[in-house]
BALO-918550 format. One record per residue (C-alpha): x, y, z. Coordinates in steps of 0.25 Angstrom, whole numbers, plus 2048, in hexadecimal, padded with zeros to 3 digits. Layout:
+-----+-----+-----+
:  xx :  yy :  zz :
+-----+-----+-----+
:   X :   Y :   Z :
...
+-----+-----+-----+
END
This chain:
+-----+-----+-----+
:  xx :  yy :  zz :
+-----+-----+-----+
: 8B7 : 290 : E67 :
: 8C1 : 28E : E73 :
: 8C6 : 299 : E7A :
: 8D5 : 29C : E7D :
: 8DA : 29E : E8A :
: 8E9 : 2A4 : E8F :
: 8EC : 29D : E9A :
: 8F0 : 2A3 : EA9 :
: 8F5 : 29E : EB3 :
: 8E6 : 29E : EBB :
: 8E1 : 295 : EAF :
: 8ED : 28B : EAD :
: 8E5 : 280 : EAF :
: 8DE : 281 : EA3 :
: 8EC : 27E : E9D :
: 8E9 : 26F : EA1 :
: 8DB : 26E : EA0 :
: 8DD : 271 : E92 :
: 8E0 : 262 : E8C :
: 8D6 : 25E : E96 :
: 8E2 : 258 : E9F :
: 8DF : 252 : EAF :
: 8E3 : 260 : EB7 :
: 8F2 : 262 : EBA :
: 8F9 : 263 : EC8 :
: 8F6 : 270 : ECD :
: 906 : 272 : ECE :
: 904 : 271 : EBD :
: 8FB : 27A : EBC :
: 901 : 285 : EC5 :
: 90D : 284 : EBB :
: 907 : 287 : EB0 :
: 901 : 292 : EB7 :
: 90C : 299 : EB9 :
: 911 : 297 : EAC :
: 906 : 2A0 : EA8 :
: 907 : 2A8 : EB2 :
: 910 : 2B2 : EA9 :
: 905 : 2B6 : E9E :
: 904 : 2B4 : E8F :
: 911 : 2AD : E8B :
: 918 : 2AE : E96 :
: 91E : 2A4 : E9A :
: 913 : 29B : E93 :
: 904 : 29D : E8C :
: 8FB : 293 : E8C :
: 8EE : 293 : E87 :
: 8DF : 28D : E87 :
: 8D5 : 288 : E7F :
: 8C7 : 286 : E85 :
: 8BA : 283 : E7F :
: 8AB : 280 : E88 :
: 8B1 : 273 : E8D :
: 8BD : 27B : E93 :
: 8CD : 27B : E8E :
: 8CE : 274 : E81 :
: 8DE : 276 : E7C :
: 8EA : 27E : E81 :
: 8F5 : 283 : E7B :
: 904 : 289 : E81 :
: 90E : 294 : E7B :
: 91A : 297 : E82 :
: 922 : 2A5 : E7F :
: 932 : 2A2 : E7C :
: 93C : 2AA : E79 :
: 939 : 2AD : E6C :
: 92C : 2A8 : E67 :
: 91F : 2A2 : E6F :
: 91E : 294 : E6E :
: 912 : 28E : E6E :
: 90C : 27D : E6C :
: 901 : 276 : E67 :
: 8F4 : 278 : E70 :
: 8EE : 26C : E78 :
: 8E1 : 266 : E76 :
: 8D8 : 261 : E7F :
: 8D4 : 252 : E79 :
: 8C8 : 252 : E70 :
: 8C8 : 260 : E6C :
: 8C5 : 262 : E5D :
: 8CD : 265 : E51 :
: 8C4 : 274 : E50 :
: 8C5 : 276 : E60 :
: 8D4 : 272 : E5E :
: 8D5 : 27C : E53 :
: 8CF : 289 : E59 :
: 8D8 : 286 : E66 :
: 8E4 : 288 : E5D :
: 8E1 : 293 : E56 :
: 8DC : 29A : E63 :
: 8E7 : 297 : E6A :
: 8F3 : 29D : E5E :
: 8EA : 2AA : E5F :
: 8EB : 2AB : E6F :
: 8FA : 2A7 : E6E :
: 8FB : 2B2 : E63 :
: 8F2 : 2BD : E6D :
: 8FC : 2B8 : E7A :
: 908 : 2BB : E70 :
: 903 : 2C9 : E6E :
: 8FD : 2CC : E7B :
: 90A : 2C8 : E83 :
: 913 : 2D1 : E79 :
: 919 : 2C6 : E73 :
: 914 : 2C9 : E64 :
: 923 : 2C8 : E5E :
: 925 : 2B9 : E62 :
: 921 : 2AE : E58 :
: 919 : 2A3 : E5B :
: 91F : 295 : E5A :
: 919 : 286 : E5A :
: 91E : 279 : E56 :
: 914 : 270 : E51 :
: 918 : 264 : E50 :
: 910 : 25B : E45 :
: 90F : 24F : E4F :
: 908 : 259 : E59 :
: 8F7 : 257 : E5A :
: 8F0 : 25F : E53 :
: 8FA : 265 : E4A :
: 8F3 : 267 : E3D :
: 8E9 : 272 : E47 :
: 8F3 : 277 : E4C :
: 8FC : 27A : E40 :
: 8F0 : 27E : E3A :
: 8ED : 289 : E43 :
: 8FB : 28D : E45 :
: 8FB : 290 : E34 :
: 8EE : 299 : E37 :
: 8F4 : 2A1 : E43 :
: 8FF : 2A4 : E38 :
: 909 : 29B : E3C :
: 915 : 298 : E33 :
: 91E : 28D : E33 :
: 92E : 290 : E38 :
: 932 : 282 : E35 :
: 930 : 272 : E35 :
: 936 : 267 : E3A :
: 936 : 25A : E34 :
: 936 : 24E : E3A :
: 943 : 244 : E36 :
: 945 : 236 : E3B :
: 94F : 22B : E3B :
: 94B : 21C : E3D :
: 954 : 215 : E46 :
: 959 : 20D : E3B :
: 961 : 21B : E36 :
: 968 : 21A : E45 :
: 975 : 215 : E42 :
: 97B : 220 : E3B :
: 98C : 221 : E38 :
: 993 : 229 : E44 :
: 99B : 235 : E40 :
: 9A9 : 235 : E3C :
: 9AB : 244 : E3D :
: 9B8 : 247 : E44 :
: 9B8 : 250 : E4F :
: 9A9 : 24D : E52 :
: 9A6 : 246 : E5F :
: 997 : 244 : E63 :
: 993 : 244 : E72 :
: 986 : 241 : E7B :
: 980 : 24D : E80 :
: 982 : 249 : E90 :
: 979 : 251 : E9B :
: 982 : 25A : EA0 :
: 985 : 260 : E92 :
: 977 : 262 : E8C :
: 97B : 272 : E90 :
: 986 : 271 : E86 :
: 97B : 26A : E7D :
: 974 : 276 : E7E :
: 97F : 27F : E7B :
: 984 : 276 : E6D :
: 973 : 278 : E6A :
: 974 : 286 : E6A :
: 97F : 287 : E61 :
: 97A : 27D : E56 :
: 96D : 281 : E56 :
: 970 : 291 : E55 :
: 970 : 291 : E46 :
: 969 : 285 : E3F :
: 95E : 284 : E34 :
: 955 : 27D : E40 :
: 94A : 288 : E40 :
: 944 : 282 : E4D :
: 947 : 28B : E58 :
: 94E : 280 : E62 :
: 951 : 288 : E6F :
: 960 : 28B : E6B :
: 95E : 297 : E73 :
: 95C : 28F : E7E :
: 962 : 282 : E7B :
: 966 : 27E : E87 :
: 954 : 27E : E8E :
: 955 : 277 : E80 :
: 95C : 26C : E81 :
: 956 : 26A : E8E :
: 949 : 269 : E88 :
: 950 : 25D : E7F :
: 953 : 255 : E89 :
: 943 : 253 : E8D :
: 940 : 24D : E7D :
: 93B : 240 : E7D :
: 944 : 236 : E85 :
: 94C : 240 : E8A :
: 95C : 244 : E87 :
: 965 : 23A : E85 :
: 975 : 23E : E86 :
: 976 : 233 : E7A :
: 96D : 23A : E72 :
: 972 : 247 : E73 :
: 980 : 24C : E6C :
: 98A : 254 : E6B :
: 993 : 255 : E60 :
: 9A0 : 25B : E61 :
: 9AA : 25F : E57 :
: 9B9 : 260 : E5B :
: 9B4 : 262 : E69 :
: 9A9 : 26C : E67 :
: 99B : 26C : E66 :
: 997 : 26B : E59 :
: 988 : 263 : E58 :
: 97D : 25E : E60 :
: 971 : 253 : E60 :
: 966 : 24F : E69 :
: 95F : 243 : E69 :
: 955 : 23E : E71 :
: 94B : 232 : E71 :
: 93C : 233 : E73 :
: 931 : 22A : E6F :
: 929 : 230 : E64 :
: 91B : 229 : E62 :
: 916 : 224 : E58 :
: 923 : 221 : E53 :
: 927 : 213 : E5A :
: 934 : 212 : E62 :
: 93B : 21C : E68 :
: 940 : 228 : E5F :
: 94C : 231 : E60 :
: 949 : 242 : E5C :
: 956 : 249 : E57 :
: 952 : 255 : E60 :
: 960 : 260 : E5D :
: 96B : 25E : E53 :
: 974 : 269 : E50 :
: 983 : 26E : E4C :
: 98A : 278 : E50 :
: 98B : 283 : E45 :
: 99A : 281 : E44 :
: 997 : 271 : E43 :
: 98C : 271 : E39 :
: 98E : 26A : E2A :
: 998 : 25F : E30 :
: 98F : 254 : E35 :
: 98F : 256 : E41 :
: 980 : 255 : E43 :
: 980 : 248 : E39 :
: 98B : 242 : E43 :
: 982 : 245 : E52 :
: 976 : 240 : E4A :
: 97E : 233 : E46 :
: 983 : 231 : E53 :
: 973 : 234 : E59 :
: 971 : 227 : E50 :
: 979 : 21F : E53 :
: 975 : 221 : E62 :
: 966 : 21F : E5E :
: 96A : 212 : E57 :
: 96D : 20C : E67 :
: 95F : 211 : E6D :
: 952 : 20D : E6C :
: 94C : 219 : E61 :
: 946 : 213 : E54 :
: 94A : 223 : E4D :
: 950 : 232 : E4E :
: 947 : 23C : E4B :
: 94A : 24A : E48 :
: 942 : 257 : E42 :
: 949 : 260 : E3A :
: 946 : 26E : E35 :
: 942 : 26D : E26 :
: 94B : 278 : E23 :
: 958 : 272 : E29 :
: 95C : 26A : E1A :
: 969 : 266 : E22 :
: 965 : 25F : E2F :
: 95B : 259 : E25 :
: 965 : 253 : E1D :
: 96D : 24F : E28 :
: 960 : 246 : E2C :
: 95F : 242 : E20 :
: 96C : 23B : E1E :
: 96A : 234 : E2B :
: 95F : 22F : E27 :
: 956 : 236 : E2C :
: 946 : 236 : E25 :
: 93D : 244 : E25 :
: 930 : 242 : E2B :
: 927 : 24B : E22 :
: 91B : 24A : E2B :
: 922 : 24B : E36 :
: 925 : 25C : E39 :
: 926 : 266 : E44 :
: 921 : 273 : E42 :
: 928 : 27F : E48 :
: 91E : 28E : E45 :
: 91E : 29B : E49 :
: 914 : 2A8 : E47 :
: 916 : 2AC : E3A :
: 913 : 2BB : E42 :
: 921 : 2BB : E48 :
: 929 : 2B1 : E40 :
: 935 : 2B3 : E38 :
: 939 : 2AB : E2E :
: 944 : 2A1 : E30 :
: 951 : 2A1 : E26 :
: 958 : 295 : E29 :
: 967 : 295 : E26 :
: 96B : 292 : E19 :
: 975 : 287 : E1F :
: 975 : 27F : E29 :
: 97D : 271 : E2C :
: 97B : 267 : E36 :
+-----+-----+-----+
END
């Protein structure tokens, strides 16, 4: 049976030593330190499985401002599927113990695990026996370049512009906005949208002002898109992800959103993408449709999974309407 260790910032280099990795820089290892320097959850905890032969596996959770988020631990190469399992489960009840030792008993948990991540059928296992309930999944839809040439808009008053770099804060701004009230049920960072869309920018091939609109109605703000290209193994080619599309609460229910995704087509028809890919929560029937009449096709094998601890989880209510 391994045994669990809380990390300090004396013993941060069993962080590394975990997956067995060549030793870092000493600078690396001096800023992990002091990441930990703050106790449990604060800024970061970090934890470690060691058996006889030394670390085994590691895991991360990191307190936000509402809930503790945590990953899918790391394995050294070669560890077994029972090794694999008592690591999991060892490492939910320490992050529960740190939760309640730091005085932070009142947040939720939360993960995402992803059904294209290694080992996912453990880990989803022992998230159901640690009590874990499911807040919502998000199904994969895609788009084969052959869908691309989509019919531009002819909606007067709507005019549909590149996102440049020097209004990506005014991009953070419009997000805010559409996103303040919408059946998505994944919390997306409106809060801080701005740090956000930053994080955005760093998605696969990078942001692209092309890829990344604005739609404005009569002069004003009214819808956004972002794009971006990434290469997505084992599907051949380069892809595209549909990362954020969203109206503006006054905007919704006059296709604006069908008009920027048309227009994010015809853009991908002059590069070099082979399809756009998006996920969608399974609740949200309108952005679903709105796929749908593009062409888009569900992937049913293909989901993201979003939980939270059934000891401090609400239930969601989506709203009854909602228009993209």
């Amino acid at each position: 049976m391994p045994a669990i260790r809380t990390l300090t910032a004396a013993d941060a280099a069993l962080w590394f030593a975990a997956l067995g990795a060549a030793a870092p820089p000493p600078a690396e290892v001096e800023r992990l330190a002091k990441a930990l320097a703050g106790g449990p959850l604060v800024p970061e905890l970090r934890i470690v499985a060691e058996a006889e032969q030394g670390p085994i596996a590691r895991f991360a959770a990191r307190r936000e401002a509402k809930s503790i988020r945590f990953w899918l631990p790391g394995f050294r190469e070669g560890l077994s599927e029972a090794a694999r399992e008592q690591a999991m489960a060892l490492f939910l009840d320490s992050l529960l113990a740190a939760r309640r030792t730091a005085g932070y008993a009142d947040l939720p948990l939360e993960t995402e695990p992803g059904d294209d991540q290694p080992d996912i059928a453990i880990w989803l296992g022992a998230l159901r026996r640690a009590g874990f309930a499911e807040a919502s999944v998000y199904r994969l839809h895609i788009l084969p370049r052959a869908g691309f040439k989509a019919a531009r808009h002819g909606i007067p008053g709507l005019s549909l512009h590149p996102i440049e770099p020097g209004n990506l804060l005014h991009a953070g701004r419009v997000f805010r906005q559409a996103y303040s009230d919408t059946l998505d049920r994944r919390q997306r960072g409106v809060e801080g949208a701005d740090a956000y869309i930053e994080s955005l920018r760093r998605i696969g091939e990078g942001y692209e002002p092309g890829l990344w609109l604005l739609a404005e109605f009569a002069g004003t703000p009214a819808a956004i898109a972002l794009v971006n290209r990434a290469q997505e193994p084992p599907l051949p080619g380069m892809s595209a992800w549909l990362l954020e599309i969203g109206c503006l609460p006054d905007f919704r229910g006059r296709g604006f959103a069908r008009a920027l995704l048309a227009e994010i087509l015809a853009r991908l028809a002059r590069t070099d993408c082979e399809r756009l890919m998006s996920t969608i929560d399974d609740v949200n029937v309108p952005s679903i449709r709105l796929h749908e009449r593009l062409g888009f096709a569900r992937q049913p094998e293909r989901f993201y999974l979003y939980r939270r601890s059934t000891e401090a989880a609400v239930p969601v209510v989506p709203p009854t309407r909602q228009k993209l």
